[in-house]
KOLTI-673598 format. One record per residue (C-alpha): residue number from 1; residue in one letter; chain; x, y, z. Coordinates in nm, 2 decimals, always signed. Layout:
N
lolum num->NUM, residuo->a, cadena->A, xx->X, yy->Y, zz->Z
...
***
This chain:
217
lolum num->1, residuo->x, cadena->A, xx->+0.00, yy->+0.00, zz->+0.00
lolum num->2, residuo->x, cadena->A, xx->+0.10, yy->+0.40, zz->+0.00
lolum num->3, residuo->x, cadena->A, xx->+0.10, yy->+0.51, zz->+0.31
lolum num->4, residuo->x, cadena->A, xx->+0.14, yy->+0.83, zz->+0.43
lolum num->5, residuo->x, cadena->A, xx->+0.23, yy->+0.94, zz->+0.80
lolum num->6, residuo->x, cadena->A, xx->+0.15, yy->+1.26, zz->+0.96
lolum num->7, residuo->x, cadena->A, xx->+0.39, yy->+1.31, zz->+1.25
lolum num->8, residuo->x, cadena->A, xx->+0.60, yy->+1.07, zz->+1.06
lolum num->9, residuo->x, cadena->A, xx->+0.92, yy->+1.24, zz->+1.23
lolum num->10, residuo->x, cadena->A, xx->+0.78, yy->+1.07, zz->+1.58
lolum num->11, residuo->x, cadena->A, xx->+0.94, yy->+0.76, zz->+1.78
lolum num->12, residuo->x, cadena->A, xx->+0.62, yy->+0.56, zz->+1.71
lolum num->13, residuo->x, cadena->A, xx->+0.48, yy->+0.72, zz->+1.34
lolum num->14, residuo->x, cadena->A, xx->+0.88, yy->+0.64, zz->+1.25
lolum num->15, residuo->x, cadena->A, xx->+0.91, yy->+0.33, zz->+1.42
lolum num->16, residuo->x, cadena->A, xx->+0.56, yy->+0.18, zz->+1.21
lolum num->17, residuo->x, cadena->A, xx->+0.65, yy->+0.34, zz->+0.92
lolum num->18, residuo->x, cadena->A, xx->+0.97, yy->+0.12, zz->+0.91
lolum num->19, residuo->x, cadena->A, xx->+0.82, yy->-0.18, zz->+1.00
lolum num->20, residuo->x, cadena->A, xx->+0.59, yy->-0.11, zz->+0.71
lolum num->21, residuo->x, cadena->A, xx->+0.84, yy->-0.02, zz->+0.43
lolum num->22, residuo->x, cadena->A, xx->+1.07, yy->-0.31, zz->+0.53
lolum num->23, residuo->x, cadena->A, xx->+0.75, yy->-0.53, zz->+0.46
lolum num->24, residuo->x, cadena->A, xx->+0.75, yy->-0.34, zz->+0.10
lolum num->25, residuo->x, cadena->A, xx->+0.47, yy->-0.07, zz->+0.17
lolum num->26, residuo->x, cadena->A, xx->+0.60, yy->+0.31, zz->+0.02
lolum num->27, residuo->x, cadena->A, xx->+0.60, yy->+0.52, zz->+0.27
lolum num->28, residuo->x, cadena->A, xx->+0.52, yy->+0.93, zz->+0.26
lolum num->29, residuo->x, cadena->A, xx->+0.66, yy->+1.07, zz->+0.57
lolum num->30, residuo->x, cadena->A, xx->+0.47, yy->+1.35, zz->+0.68
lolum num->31, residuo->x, cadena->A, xx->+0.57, yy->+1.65, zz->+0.91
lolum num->32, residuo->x, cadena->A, xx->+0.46, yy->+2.05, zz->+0.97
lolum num->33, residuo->x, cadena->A, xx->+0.82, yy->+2.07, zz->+0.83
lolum num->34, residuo->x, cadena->A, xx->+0.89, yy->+1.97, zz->+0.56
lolum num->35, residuo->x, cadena->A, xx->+1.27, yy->+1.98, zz->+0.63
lolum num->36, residuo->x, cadena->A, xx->+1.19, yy->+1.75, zz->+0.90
lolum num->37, residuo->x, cadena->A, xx->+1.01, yy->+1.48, zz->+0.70
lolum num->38, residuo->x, cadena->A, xx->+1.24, yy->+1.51, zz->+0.46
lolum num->39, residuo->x, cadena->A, xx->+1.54, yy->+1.40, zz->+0.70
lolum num->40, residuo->x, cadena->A, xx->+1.35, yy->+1.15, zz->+0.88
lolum num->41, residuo->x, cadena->A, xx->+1.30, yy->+0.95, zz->+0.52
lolum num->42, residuo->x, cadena->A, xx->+1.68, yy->+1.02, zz->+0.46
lolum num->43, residuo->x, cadena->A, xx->+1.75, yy->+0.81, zz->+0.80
lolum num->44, residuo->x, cadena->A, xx->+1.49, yy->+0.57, zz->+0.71
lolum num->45, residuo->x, cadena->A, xx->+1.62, yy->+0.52, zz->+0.38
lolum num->46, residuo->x, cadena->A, xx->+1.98, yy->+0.46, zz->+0.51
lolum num->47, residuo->x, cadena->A, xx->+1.87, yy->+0.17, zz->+0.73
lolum num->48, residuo->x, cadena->A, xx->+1.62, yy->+0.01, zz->+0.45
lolum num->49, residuo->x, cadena->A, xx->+1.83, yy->+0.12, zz->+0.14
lolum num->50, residuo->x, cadena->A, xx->+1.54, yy->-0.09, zz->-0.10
lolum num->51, residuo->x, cadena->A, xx->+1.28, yy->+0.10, zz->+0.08
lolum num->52, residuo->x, cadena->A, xx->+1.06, yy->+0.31, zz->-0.08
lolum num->53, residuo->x, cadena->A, xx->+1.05, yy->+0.59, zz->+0.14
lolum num->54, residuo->x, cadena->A, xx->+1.01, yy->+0.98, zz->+0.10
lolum num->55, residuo->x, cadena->A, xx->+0.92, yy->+1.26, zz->+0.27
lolum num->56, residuo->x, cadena->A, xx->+0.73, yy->+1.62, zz->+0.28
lolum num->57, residuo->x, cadena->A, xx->+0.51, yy->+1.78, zz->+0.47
lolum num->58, residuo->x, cadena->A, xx->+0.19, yy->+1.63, zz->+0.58
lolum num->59, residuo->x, cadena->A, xx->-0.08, yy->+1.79, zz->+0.28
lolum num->60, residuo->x, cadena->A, xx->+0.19, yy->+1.62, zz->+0.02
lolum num->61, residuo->x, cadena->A, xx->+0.21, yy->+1.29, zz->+0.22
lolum num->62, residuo->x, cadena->A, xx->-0.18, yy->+1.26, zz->+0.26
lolum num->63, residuo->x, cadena->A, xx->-0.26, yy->+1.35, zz->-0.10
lolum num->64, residuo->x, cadena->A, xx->+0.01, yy->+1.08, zz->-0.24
lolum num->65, residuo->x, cadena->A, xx->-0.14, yy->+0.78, zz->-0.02
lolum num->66, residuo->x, cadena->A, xx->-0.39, yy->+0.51, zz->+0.00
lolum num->67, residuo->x, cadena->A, xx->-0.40, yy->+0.55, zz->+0.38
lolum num->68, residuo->x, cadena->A, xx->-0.32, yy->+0.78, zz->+0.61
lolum num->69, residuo->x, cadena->A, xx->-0.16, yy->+0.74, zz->+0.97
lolum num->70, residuo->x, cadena->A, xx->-0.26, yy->+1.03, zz->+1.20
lolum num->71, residuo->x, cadena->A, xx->+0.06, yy->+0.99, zz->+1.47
lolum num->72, residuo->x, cadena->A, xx->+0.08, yy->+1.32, zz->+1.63
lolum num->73, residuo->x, cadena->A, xx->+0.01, yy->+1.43, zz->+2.00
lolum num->74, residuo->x, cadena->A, xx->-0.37, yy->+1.49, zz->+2.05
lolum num->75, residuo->x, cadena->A, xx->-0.35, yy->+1.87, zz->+2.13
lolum num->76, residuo->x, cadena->A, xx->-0.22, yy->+1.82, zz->+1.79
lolum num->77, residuo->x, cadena->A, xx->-0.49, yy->+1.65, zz->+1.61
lolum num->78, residuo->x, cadena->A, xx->-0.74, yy->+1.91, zz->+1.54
lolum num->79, residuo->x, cadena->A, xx->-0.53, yy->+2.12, zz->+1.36
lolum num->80, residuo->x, cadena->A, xx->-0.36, yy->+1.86, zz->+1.18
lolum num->81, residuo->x, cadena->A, xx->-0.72, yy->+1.69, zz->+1.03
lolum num->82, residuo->x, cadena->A, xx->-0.80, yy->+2.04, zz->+0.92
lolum num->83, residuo->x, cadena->A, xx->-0.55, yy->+2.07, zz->+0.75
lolum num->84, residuo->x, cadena->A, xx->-0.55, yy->+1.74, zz->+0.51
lolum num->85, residuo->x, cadena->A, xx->-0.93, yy->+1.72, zz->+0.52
lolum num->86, residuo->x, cadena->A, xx->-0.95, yy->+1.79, zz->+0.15
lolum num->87, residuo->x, cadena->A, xx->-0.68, yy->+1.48, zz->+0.09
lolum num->88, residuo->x, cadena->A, xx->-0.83, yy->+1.23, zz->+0.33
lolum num->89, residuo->x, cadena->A, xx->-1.21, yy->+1.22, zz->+0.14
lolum num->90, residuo->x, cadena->A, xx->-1.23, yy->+0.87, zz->+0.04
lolum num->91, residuo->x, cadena->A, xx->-0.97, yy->+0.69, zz->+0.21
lolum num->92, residuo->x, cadena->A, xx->-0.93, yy->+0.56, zz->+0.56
lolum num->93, residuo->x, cadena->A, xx->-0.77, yy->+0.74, zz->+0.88
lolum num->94, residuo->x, cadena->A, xx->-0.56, yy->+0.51, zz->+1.12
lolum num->95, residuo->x, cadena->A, xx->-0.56, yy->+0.70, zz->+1.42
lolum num->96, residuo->x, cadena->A, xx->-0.24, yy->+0.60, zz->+1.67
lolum num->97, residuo->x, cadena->A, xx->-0.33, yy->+0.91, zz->+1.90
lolum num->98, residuo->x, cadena->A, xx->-0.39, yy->+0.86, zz->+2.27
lolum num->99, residuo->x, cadena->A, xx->-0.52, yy->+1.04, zz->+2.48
lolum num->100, residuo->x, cadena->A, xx->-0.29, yy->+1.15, zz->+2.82
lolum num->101, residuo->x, cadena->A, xx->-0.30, yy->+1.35, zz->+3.11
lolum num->102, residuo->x, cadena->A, xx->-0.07, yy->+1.63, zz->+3.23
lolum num->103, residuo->x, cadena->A, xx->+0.15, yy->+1.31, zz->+3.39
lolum num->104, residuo->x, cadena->A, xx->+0.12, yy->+1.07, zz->+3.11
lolum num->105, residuo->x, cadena->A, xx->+0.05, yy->+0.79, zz->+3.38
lolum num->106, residuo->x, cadena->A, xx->-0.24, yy->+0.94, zz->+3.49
lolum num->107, residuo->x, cadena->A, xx->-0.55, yy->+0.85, zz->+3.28
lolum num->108, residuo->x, cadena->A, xx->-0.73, yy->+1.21, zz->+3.18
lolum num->109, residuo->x, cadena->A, xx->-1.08, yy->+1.15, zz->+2.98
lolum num->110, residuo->x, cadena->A, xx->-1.16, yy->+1.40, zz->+2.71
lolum num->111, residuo->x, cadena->A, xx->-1.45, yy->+1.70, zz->+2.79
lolum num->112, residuo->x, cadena->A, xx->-1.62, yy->+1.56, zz->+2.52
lolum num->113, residuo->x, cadena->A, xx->-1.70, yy->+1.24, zz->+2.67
lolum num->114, residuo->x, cadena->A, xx->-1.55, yy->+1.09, zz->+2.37
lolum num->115, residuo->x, cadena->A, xx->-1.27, yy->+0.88, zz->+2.22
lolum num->116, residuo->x, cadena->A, xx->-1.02, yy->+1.11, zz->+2.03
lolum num->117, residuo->x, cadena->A, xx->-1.11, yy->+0.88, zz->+1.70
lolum num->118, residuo->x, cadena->A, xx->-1.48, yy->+0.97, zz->+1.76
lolum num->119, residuo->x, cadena->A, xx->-1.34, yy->+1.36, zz->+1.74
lolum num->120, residuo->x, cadena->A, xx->-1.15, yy->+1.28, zz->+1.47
lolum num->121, residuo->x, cadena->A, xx->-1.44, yy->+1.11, zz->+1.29
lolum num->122, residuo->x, cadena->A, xx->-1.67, yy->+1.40, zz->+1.41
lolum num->123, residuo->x, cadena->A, xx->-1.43, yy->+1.64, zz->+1.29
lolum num->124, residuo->x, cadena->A, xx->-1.38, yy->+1.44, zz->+0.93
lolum num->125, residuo->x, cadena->A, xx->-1.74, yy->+1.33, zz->+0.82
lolum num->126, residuo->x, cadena->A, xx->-1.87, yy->+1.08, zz->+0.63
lolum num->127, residuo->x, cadena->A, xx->-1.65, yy->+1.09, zz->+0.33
lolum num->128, residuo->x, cadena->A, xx->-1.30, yy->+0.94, zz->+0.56
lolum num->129, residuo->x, cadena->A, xx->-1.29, yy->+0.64, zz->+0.74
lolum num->130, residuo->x, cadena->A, xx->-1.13, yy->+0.65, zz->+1.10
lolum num->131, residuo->x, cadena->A, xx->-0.99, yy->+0.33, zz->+1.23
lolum num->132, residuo->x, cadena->A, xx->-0.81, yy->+0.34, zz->+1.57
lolum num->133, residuo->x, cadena->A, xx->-0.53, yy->+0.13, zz->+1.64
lolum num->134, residuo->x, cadena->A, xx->-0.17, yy->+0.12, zz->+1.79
lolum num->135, residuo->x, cadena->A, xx->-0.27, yy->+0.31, zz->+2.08
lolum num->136, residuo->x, cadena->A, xx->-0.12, yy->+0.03, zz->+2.30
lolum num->137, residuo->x, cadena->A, xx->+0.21, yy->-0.06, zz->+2.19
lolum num->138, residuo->x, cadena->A, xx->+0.58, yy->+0.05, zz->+2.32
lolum num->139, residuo->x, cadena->A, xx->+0.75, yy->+0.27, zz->+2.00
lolum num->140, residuo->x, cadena->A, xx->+1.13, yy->+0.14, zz->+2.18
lolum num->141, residuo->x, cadena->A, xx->+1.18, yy->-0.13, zz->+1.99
lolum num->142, residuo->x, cadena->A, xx->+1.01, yy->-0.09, zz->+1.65
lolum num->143, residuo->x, cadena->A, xx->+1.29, yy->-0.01, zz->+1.46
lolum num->144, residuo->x, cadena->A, xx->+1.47, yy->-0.34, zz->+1.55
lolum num->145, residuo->x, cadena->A, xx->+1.32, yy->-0.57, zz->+1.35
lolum num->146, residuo->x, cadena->A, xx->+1.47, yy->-0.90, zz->+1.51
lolum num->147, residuo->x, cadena->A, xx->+1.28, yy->-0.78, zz->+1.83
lolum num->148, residuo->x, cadena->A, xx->+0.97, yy->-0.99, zz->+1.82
lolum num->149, residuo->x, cadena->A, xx->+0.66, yy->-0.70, zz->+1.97
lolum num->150, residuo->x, cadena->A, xx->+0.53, yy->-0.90, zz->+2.23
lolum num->151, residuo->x, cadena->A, xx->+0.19, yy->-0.77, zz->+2.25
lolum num->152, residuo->x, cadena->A, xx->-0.15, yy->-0.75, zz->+2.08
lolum num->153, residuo->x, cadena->A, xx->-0.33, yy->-0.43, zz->+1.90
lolum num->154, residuo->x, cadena->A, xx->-0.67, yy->-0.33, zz->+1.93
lolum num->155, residuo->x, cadena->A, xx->-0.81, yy->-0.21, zz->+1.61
lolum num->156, residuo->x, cadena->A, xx->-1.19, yy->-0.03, zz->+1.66
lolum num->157, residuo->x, cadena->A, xx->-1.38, yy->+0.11, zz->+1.36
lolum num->158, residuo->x, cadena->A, xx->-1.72, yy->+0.10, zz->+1.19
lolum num->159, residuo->x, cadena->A, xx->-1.65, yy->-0.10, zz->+0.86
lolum num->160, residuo->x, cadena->A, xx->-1.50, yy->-0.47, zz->+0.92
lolum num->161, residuo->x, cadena->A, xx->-1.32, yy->-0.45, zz->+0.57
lolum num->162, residuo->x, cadena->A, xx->-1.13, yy->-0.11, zz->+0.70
lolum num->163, residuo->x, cadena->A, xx->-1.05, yy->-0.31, zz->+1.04
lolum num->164, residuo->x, cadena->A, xx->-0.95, yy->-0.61, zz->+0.83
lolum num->165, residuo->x, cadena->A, xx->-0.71, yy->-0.37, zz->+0.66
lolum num->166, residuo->x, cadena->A, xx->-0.55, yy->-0.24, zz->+0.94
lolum num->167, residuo->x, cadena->A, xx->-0.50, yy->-0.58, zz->+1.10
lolum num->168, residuo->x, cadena->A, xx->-0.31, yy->-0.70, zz->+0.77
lolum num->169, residuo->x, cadena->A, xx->-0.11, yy->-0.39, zz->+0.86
lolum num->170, residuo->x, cadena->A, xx->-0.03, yy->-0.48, zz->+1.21
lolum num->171, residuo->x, cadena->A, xx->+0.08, yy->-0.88, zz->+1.11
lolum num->172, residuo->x, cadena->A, xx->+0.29, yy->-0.68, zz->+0.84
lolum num->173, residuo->x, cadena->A, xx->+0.44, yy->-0.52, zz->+1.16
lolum num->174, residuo->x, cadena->A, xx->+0.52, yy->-0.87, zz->+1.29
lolum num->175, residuo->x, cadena->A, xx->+0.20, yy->-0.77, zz->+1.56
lolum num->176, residuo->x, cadena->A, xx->-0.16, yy->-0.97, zz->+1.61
lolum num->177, residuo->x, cadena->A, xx->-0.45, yy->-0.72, zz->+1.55
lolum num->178, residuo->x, cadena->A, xx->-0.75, yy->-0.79, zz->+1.74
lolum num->179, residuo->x, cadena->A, xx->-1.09, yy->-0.65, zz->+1.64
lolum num->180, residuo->x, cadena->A, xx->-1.19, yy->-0.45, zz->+1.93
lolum num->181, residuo->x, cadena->A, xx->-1.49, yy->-0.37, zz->+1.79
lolum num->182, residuo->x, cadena->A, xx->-1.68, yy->-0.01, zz->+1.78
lolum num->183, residuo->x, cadena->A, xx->-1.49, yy->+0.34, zz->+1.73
lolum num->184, residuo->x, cadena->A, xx->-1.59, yy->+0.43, zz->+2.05
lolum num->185, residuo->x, cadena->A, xx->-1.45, yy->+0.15, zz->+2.23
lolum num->186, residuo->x, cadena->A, xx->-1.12, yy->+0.31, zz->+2.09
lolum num->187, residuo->x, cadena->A, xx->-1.13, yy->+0.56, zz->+2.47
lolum num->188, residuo->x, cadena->A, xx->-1.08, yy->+0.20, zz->+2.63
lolum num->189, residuo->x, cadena->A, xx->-0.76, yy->+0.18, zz->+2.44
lolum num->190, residuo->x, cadena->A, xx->-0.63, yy->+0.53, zz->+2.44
lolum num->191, residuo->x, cadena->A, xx->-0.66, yy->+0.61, zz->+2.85
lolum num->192, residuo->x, cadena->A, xx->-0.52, yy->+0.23, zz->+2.87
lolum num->193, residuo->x, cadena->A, xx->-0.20, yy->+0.39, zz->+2.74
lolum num->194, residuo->x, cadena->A, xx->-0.16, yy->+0.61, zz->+3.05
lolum num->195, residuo->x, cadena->A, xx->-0.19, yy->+0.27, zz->+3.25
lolum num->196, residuo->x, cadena->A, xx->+0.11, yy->+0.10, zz->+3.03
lolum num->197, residuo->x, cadena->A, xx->+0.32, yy->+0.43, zz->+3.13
lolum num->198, residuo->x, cadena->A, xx->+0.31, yy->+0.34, zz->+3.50
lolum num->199, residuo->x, cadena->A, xx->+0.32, yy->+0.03, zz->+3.41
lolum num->200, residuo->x, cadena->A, xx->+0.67, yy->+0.08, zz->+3.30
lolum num->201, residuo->x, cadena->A, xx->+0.76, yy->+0.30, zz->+3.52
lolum num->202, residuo->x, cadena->A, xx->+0.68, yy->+0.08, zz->+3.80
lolum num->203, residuo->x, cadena->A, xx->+0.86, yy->-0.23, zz->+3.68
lolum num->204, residuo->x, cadena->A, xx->+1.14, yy->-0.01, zz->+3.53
lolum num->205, residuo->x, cadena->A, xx->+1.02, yy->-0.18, zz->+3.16
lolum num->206, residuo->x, cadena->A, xx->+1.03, yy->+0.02, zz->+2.80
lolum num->207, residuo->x, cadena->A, xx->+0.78, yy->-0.23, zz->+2.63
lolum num->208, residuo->x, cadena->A, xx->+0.49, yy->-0.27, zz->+2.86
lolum num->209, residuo->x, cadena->A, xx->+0.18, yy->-0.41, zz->+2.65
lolum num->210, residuo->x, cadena->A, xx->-0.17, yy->-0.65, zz->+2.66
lolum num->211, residuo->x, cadena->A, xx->-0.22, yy->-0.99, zz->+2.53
lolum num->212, residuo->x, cadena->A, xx->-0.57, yy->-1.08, zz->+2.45
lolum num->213, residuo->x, cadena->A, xx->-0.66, yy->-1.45, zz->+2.57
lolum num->214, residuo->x, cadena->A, xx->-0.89, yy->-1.71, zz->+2.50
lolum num->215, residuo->x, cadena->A, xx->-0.98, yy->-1.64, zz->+2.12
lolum num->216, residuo->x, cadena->A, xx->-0.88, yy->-1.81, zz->+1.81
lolum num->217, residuo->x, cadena->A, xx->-0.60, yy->-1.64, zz->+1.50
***
């Protein structure tokens, strides 16, 4: 697939996006900058010399892609969808974004009541499709890729073939993705990010994450 990342320039929008190219995906690596998404696909592109990898600012990355990765911070997010809106009608949005308080191991719940996909989606309309996903996983060890990610990713959305997509995308990350149902079931995932962080603080760990039990694939 083309794949575009906004925040591309990030440990964990960086980290996917080299999973992904090394599986043979091109990659757009998107930034506000786009001196910084340029550099960041230079350094991908000198670990993963066949890749194909580029980079530009995030409009240029979202208008070249199939799908688009939204992997920015969440006081981020608004501005960032307004901006691409126009290049995201008709394809899908994986949201990575999760939401965290003021100390990111304290869970802090949006004033809206809602998942930040359901904001995205609100924000979006109809013509994107918002999947959630990744919200869970530890960006340390991503760009090793004889590190086998010992977890499980919950993927939430409205349209099983989109969700079926995305979890093609997380076995092409060497991860299991898990259909987790509804997108707003995705505010489970997002304030169980802030959980991992202690987590890992507590037991001095970089790669906290879940395993979901008792279900076949």
């Amino acid at each position: 697939m083309k794949i575009a990342i906004l925040g591309g320039t990030g440990s964990e929008g960086f980290g996917l996006g080299y999973r992904w190219a090394a599986a043979g995906h091109d990659i757009f690596i998107g930034s506000r900058k786009v001196e910084k998404g340029e550099q960041a696909a230079v350094d991908m592109k000198e670990r993963l010399p066949e890749a194909a990898v580029s980079g530009s600012d995030n409009v240029t990355a979202a208008e070249q892609a199939e799908l688009v990765v939204l992997s920015v911070p969440y006081w981020a997010q608004a501005s960032t969808l307004e901006s691409v809106q126009e290049q995201l009608a008709g394809k899908i949005l994986l949201t990575v974004v999760a939401t965290t308080g003021e100390k990111k191991s304290r869970v802090q719940l949006l004033e809206s009541g809602k998942s930040a996909a359901e904001e995205a989606q609100d924000q979006l309309g109809e013509e994107t499709r918002v999947i959630a996903a990744f919200q869970n996983i530890g960006a340390h060890h991503l760009t090793d890729l004889s590190h086998e990610m010992d977890c499980d990713v919950l993927v939430f959305g409205a349209k099983k073939a989109d969700k079926e997509v995305v979890i093609q995308l997380c076995k092409d990350a060497g991860m299991r993705g898990v259909n987790g149902g509804a997108l707003q079931n995705a505010v489970v995932a997002e304030n169980l990010t802030s959980v991992l962080i202690a987590i890992n603080i507590i037991y001095k760990s970089k790669s906290a994450g879940i395993r979901i039990t008792g279900i076949d694939g």
